[in-house]
N, CA, C and O atoms as a MOPAC input file, in Angstrom:
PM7 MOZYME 1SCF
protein

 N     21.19900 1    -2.88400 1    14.15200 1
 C     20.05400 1    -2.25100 1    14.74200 1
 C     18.87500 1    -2.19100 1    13.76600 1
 O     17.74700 1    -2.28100 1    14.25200 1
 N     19.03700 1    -2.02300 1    12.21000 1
 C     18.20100 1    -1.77000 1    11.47600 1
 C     16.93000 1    -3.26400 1    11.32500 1
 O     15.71900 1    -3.28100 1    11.10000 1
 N     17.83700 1    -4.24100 1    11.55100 1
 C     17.38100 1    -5.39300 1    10.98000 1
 C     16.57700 1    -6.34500 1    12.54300 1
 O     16.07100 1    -7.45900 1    12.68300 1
 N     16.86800 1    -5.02300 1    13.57400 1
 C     16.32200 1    -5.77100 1    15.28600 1
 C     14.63400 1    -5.22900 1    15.52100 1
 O     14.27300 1    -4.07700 1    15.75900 1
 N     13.92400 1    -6.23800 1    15.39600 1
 C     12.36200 1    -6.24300 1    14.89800 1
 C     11.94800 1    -5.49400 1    16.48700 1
 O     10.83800 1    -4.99300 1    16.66400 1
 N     12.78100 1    -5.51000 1    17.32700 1
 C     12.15200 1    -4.62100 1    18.62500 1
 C     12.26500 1    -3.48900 1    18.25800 1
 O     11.65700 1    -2.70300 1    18.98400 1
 N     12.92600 1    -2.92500 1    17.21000 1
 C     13.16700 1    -1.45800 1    17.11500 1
 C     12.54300 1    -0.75800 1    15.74200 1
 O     13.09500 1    -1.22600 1    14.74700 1
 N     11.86200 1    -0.08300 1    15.53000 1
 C     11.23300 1     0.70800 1    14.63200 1
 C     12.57200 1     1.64100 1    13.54200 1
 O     13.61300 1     2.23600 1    13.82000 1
 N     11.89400 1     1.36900 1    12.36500 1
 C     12.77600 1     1.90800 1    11.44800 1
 C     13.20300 1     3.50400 1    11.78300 1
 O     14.38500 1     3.74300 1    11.53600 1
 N     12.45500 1     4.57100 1    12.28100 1
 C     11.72000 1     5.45700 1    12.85700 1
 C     13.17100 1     5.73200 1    13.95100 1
 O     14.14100 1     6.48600 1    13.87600 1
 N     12.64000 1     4.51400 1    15.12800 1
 C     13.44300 1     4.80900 1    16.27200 1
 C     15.02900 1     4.39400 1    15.61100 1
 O     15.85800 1     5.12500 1    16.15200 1
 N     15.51200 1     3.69300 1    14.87300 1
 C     17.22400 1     3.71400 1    14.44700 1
 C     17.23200 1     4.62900 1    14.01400 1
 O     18.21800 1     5.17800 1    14.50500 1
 N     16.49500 1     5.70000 1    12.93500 1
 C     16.52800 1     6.79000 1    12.45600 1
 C     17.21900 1     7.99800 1    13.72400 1
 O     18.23900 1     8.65400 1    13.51400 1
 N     16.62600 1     8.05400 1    14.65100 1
 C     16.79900 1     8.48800 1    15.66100 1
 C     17.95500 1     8.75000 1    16.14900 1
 O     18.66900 1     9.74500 1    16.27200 1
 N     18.02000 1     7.04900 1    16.54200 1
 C     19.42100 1     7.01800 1    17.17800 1
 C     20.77600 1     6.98600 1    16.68100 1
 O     21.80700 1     6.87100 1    17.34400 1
 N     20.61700 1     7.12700 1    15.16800 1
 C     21.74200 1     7.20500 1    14.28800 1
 C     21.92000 1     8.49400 1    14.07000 1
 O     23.01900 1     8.98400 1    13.80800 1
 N     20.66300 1     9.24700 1    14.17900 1
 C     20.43100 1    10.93100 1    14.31200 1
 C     20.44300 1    11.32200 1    12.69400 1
 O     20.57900 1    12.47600 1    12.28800 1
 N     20.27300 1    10.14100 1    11.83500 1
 C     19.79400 1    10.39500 1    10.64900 1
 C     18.51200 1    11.36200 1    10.09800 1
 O     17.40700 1    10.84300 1     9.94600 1
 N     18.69500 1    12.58100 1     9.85300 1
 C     17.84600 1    12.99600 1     9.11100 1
 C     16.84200 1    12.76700 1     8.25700 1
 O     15.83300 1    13.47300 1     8.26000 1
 N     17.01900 1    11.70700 1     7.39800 1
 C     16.19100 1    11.58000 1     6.08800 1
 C     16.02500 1     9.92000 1     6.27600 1
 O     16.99200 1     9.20900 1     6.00300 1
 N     14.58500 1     9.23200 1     6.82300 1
 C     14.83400 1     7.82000 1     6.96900 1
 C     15.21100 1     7.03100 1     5.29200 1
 O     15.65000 1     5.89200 1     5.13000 1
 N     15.00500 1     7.65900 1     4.62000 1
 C     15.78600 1     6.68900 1     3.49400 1
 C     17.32300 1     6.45500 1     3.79800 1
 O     17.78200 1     5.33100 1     3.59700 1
 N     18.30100 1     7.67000 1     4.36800 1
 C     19.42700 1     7.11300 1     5.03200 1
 C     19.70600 1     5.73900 1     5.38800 1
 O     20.48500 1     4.90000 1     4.93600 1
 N     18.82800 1     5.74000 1     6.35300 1
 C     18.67100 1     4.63100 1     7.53200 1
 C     18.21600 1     3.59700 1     6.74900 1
 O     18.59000 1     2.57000 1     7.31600 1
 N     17.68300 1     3.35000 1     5.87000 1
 C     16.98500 1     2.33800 1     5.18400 1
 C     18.59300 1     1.72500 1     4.07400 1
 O     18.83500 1     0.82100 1     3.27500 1
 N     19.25400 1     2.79200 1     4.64200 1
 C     20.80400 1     2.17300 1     3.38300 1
 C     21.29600 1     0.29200 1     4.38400 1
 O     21.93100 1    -0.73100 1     4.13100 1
 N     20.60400 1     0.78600 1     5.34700 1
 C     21.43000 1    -0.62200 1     6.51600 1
 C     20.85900 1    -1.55700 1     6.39400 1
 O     21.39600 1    -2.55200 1     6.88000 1
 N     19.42900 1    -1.76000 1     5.66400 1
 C     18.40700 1    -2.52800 1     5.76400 1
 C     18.82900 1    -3.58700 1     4.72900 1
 O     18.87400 1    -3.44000 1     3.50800 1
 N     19.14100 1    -4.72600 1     5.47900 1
 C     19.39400 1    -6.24800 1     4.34600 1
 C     18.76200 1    -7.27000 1     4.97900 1
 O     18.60100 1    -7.56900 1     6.16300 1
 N     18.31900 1    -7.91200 1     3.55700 1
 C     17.14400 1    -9.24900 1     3.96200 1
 C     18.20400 1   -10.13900 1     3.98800 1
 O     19.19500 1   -10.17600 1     3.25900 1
 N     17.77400 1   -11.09200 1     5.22400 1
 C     18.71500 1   -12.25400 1     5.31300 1
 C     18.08200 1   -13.01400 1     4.89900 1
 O     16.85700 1   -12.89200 1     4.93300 1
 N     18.79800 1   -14.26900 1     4.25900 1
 C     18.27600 1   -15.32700 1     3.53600 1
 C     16.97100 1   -16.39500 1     4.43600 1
 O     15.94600 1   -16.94400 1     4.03400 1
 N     17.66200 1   -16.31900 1     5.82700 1
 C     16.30600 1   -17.39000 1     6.48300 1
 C     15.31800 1   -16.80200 1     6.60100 1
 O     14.24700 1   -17.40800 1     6.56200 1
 N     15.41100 1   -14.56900 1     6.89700 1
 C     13.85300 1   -14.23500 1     6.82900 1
 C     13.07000 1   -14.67000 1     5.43200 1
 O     11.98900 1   -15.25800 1     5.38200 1
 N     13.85100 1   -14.25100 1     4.35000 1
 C     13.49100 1   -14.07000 1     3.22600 1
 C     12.52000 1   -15.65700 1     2.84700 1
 O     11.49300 1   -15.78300 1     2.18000 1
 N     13.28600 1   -16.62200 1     3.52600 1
 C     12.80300 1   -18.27800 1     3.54700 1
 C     11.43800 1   -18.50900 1     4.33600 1
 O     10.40300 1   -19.03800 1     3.93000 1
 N     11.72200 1   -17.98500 1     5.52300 1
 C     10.44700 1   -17.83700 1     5.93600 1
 C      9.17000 1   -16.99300 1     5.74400 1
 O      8.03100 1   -17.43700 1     5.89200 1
 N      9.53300 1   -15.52700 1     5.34400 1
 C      8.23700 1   -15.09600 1     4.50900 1
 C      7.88300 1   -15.86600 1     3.49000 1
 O      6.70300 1   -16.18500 1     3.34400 1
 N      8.92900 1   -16.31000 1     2.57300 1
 C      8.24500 1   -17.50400 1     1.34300 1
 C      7.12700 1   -18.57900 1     2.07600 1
 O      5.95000 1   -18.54500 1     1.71800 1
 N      7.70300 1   -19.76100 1     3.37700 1
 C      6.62600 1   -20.66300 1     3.64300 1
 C      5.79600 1   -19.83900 1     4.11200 1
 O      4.83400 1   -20.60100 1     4.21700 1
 N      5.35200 1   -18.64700 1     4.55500 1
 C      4.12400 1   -18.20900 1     5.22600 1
 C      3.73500 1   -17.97800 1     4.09300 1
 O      2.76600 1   -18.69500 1     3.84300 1
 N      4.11700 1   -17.06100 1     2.92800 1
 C      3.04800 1   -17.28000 1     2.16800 1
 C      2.60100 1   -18.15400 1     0.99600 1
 O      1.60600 1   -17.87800 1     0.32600 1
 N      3.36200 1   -19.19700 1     0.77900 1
 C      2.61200 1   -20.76900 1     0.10100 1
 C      1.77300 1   -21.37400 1     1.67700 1
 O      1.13000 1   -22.40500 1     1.47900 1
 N      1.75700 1   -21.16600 1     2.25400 1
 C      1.26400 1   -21.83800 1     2.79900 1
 C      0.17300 1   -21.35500 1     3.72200 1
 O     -0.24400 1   -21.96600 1     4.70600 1
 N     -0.32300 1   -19.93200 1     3.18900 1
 C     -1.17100 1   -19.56400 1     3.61800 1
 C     -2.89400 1   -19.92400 1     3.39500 1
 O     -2.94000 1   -20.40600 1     2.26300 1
 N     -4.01000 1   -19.90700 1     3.84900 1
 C     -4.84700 1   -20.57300 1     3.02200 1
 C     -5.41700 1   -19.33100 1     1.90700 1
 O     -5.45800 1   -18.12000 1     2.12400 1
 N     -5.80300 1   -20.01800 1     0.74900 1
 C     -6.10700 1   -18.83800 1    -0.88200 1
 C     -7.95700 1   -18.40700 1    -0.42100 1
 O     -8.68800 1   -19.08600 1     0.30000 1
 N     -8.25100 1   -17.29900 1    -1.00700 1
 C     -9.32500 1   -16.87400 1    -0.74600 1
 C     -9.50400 1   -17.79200 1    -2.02000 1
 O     -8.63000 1   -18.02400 1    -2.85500 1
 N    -10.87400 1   -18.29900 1    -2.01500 1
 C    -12.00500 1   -18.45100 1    -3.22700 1
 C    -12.98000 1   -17.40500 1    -3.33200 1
 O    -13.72500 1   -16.97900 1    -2.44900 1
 N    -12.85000 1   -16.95100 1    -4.85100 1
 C    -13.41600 1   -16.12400 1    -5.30900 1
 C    -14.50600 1   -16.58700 1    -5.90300 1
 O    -14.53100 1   -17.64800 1    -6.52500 1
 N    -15.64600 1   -15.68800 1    -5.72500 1
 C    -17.34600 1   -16.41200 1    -6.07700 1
 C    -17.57100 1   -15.18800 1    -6.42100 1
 O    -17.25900 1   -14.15300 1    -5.83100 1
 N    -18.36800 1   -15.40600 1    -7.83100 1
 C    -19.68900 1   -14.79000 1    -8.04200 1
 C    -20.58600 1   -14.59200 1    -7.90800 1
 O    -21.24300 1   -15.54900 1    -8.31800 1
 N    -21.50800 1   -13.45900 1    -7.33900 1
 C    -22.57600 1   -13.32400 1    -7.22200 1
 C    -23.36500 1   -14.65100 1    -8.00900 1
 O    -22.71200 1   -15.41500 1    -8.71900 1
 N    -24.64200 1   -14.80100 1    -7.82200 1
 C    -25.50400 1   -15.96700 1    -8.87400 1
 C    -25.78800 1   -15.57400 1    -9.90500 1
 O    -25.82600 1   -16.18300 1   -10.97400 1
 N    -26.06600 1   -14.27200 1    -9.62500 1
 C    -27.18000 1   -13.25600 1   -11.12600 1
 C    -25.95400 1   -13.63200 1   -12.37800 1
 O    -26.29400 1   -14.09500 1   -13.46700 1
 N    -24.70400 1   -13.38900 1   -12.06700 1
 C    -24.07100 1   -13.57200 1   -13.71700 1
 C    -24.29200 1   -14.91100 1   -14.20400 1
 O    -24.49400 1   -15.75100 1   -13.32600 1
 N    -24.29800 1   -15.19400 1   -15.06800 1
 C    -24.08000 1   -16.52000 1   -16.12400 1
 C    -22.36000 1   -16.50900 1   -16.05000 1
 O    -21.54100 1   -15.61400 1   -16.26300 1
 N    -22.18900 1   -18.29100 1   -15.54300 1
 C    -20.74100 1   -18.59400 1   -15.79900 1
 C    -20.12200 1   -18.78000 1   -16.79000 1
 O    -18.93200 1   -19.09500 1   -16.75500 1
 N    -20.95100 1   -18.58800 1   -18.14600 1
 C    -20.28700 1   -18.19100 1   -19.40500 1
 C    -19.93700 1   -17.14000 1   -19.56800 1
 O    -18.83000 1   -16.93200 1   -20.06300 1
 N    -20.87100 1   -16.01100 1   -19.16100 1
 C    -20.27100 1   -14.75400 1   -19.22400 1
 C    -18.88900 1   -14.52300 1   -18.62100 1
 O    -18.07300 1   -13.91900 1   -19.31700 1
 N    -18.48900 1   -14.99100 1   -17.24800 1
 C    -17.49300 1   -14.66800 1   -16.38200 1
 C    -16.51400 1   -15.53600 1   -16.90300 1
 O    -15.55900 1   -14.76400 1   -16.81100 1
 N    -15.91600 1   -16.83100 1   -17.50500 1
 C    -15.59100 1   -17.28800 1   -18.07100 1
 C    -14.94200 1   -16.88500 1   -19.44900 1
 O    -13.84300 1   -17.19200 1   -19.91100 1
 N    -15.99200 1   -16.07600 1   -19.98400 1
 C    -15.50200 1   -15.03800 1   -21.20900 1
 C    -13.79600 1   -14.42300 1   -20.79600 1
 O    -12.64600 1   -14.50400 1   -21.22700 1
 N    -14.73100 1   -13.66200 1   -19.45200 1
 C    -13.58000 1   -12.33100 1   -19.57800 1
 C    -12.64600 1   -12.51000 1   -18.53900 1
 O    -11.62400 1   -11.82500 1   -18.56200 1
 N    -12.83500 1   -13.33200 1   -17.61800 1
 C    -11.72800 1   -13.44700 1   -16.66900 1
 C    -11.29400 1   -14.64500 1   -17.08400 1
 O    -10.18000 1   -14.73000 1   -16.56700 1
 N    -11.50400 1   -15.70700 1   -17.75300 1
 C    -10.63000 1   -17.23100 1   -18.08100 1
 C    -11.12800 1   -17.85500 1   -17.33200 1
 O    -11.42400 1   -17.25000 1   -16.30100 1
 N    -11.42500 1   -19.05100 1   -17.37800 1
 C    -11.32600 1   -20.16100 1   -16.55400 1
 C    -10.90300 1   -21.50600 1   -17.10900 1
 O    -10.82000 1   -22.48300 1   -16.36500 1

């Protein structure tokens, strides 16, 4: 029940009549194909590009963040 995405961590709490949802969170195991598939969603998500305003000099920013 813990691991059935129709059901809220919340609502098994419930119906197990668990008190304290960290209880309920004892049932909670990642299976290897979710765990596989959150990995390709996120390589394969598209990366923000980060820009600087114009006003800095790209030596300055270069300094302190690396490039």
């Amino acid at each position: 029940m813990a691991n059935d995405p129709s059901l809220t961590l919340a609502q098994v709490r419930a119906i197990l009549r668990h008190s304290d949802l960290a209880t309920t969170g004892h049932y909670l195991n990642a299976r290897v194909e979710d765990l596989f598939h959150a990995l390709q969603q996120y390589y394969n998500r598209p990366r923000i590009m980060l820009a600087f305003a114009p006003c800095y000099d790209p030596e300055d920013v270069k300094a302190v963040f690396g490039g």
